[in-house]
N, C-alpha and C positions, 0 to 999 in steps of 0.2 A: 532364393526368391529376390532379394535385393542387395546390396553392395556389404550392409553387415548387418543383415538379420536372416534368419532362417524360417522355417514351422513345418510340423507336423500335425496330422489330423486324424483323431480315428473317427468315424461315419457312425450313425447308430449304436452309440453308445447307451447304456441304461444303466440310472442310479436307482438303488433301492427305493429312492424317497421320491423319486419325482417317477409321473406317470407318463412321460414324454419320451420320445429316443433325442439325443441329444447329438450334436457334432462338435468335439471338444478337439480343442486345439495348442500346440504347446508354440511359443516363438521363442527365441535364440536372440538375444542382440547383441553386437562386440561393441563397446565402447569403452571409452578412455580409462573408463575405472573398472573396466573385468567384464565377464559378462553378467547380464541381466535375461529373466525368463517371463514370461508371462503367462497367464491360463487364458484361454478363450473358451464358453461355451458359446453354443448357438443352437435355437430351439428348432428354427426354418428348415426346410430341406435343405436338403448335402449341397454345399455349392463349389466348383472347381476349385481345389488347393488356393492356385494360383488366383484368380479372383476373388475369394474370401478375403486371401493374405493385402490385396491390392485396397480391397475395401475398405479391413480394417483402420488401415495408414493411411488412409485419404480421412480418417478424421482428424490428424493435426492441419490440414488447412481449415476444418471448422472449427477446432480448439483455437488456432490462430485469432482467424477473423471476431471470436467471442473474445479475447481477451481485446483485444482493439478496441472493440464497441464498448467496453469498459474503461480502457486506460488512457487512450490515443484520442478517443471520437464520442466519449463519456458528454451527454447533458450535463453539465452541471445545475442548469436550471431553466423550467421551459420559458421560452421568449414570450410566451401568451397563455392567457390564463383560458382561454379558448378550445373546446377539440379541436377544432377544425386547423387551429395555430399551432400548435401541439404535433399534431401528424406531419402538416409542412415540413415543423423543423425537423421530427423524427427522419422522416423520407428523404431530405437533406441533408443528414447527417451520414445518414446509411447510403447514399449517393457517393458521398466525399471518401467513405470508406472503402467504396468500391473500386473510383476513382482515383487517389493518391497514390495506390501503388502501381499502376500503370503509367499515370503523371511521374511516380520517381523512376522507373526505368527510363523512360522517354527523356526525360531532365538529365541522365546521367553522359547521356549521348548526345547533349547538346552544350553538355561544358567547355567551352573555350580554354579558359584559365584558373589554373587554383592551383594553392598550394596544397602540402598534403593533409595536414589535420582537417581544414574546412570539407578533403572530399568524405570523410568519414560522415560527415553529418548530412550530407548528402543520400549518404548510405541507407543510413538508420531512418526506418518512418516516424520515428517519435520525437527523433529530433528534425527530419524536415518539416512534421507540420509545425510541433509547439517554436522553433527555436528559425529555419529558413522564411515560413510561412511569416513572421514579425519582423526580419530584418529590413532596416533603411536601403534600398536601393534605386540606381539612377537607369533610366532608359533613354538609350542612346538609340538612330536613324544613321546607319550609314549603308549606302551603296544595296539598298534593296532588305538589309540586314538589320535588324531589332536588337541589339546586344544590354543588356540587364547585368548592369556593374554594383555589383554589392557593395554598402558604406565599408567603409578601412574602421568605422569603432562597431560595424558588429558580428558577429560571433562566426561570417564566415570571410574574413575580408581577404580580399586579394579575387575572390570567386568572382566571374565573367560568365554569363550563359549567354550563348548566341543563340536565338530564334529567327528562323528564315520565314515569312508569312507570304501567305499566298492568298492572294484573295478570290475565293471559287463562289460566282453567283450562280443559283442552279434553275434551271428552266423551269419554271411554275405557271402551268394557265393563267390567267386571267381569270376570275371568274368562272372556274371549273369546268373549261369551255377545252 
């Protein structure tokens, strides 16, 4: 099924206790320390091996994105005592979250210069927003090109990002005409 995990399924299964047919499922994983097994039941109808298996493991990108909204993108306190200020910042938050990791691949391909520890931080989202996202940096204009030279006292120095900008204005009526 995938690179180190496996599963099997048996279909219409039935416990004594429970008044359901069940699809119970066993998975296989190789990792570093041995292997590991898991139980799956499922109440729903039989779904292809293969898609079951696909489904299940598509919940680490929403275990993912749940610990983020926690750790990475956590409110610490709302900016307004307001719903309506409240929701803003919430919707904002969950924006940035959506956001930064698309912003870090994108960023990673537009690094000019760096040495090697700073590209780690690069890496990691936790450290580009709480640790990149703060550092003192200068923006330079040369020859079409935006380059974003990181201070030498903070925590990514020597780092150079080059940004090419293009400035696209886009055809809008007038007057919805």
């Amino acid at each position: 099924m995938g690179r180190n995990a496996e599963m099997v399924c048996w279909p219409d299964y039935r416990l004594t206790t429970c008044p359901y047919p069940l699809t119970v499922g066993v998975e296989r994983f190789h990792t570093p320390q041995g292997q590991q097994y898991a139980v799956l039941l499922r109440s729903q109808p039989t779904l292809a091996l293969r898609r079951w298996f696909h489904e299940y493991n598509a919940r680490q990108t929403v275990e993912a994105g749940i610990k983020q909204s926690k750790t990475v993108f956590h409110i610490q306190h709302p900016m307004s005592h307001r719903l309506i200020g409240m929701q803003i910042q919430l919707a904002f938050t969950m924006f940035a979250a959506n956001f930064i990791p698309w912003a870090q691949l994108w960023l990673q391909g537009q690094t000019v210069e760096t040495s090697e520890p700073p590209v780690r931080g690069l890496t990691r989202l936790k450290a580009l927003v709480r640790v990149a996202a703060n550092s003192p940096a200068a923006v330079e204009h040369y020859c079409g090109q935006t380059l974003v030279r990181v201070g030498p006292t903070s925590s990514l120095p020597g780092v150079v990002i080059g940004i090419t900008l293009a400035a696209i204005q886009l055809a809008l009526p007038l007057f919805g005409w």
